[in-house]
VMD Tcl script that draws the C-alpha trace (Angstrom):
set ca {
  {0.00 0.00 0.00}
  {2.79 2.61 0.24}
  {3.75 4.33 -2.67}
  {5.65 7.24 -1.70}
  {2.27 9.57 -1.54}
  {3.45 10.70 2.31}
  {7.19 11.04 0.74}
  {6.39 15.25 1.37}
  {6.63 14.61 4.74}
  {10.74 13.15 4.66}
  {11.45 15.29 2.08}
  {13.31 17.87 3.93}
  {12.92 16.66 7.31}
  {15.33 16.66 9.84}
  {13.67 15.45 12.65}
  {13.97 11.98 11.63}
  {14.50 9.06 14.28}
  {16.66 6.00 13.62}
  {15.36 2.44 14.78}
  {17.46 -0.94 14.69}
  {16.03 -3.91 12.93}
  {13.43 -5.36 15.67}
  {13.16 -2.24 17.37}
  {9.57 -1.36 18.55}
  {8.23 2.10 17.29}
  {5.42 1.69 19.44}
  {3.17 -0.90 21.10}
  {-0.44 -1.71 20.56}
  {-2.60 0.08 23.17}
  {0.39 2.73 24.45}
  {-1.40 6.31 23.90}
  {0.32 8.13 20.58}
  {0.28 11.72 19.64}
  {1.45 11.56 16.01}
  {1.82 9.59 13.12}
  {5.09 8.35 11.53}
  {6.49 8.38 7.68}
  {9.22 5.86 6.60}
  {12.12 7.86 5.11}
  {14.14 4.61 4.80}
  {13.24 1.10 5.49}
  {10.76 -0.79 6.41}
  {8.38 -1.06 9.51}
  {6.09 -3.74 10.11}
  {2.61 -3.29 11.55}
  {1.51 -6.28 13.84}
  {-1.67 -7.12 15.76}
  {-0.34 -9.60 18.27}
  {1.77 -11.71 16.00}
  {-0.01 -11.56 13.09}
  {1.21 -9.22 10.49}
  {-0.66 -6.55 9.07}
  {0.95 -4.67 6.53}
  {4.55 -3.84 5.86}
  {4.97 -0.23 5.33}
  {8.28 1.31 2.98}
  {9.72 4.61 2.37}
  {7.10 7.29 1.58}
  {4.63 5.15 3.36}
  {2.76 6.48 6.65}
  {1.61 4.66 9.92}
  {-0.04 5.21 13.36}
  {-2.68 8.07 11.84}
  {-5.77 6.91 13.70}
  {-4.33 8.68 16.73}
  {-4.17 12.03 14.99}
  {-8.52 11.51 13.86}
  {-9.11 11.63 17.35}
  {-8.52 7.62 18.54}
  {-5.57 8.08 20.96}
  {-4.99 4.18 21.76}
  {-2.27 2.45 18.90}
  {-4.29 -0.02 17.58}
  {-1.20 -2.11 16.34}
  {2.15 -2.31 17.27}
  {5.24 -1.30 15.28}
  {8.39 -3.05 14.51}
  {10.93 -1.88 12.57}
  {11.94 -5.33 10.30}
  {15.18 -3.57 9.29}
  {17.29 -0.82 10.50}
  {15.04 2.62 8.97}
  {14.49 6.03 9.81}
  {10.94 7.50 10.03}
  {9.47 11.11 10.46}
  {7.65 12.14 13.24}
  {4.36 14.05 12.07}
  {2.62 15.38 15.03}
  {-0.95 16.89 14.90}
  {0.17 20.73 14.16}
  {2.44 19.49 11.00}
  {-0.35 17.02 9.99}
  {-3.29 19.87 9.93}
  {-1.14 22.48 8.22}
  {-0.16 20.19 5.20}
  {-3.77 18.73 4.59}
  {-4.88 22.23 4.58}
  {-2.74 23.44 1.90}
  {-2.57 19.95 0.04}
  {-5.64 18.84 -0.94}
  {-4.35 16.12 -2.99}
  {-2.21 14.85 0.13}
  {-5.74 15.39 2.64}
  {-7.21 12.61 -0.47}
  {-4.27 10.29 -0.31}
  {-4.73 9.81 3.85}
  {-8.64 8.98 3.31}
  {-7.31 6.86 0.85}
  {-4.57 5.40 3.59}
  {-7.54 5.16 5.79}
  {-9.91 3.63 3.54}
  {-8.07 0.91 2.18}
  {-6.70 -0.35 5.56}
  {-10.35 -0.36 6.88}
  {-11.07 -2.42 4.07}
  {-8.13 -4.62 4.31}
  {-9.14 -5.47 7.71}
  {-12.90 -6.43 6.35}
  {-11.77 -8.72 3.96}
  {-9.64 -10.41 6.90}
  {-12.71 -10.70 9.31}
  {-14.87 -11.79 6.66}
  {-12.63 -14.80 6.20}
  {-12.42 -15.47 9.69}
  {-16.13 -15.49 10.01}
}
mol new
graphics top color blue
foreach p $ca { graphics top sphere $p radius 0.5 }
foreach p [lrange $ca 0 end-1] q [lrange $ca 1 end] { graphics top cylinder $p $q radius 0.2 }
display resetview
């Protein structure tokens, strides 16, 4: 699902953090105030132990807590050494105010993981 659309974010950043391969990001439940972009490398998403998504440079994770759901529904791992972008709510409004095409791509984000998670329940069911 990434594919760069969030790339805006790293572009001149330099507030990046750096995480070791294995390295936790942040833990499902914990409270979060932002939402992260990969710069380099690649974070995994996991409920539990089950893998949700793998996201890559120019890919974004942990935005549910920046629409008003504080509690990390997943936890994140990075699955090689990477460096991701802290976006915290301030950042996050000012872009999708002056990008619409950027406030389209997150519903998008948001949209498709919803319906990821559908199909994934449906075949549990």
């Amino acid at each position: 699902m990434a594919d760069g659309t969030f790339s805006v974010f790293v572009r001149n950043a330099v507030d990046y953090e750096t995480y070791s391969a294995g390295q936790e990001v942040f833990r499902e439940g914990e409270t979060g105030d932002c939402l992260y972009v990969v710069r380099s490398g690649t974070v995994d998403l996991l409920k539990g132990e089950v893998l949700l998504e793998s996201v890559e440079p120019g890919g974004a994770f942990g935005e549910m807590v920046l629409t008003g759901r504080p509690q990390r529904s997943a936890s994140a791992v990075a699955r090689d050494d990477a460096t991701i972008v802290r976006v915290d709510q301030t950042r996050f409004d000012f872009v999708m105010q002056t990008n619409p095409f950027l406030a389209r791509a997150f519903m998008r984000l948001i949209a498709d993981r919803l319906s990821i998670m559908n199909e994934r329940l449906k075949d549990l069911v």
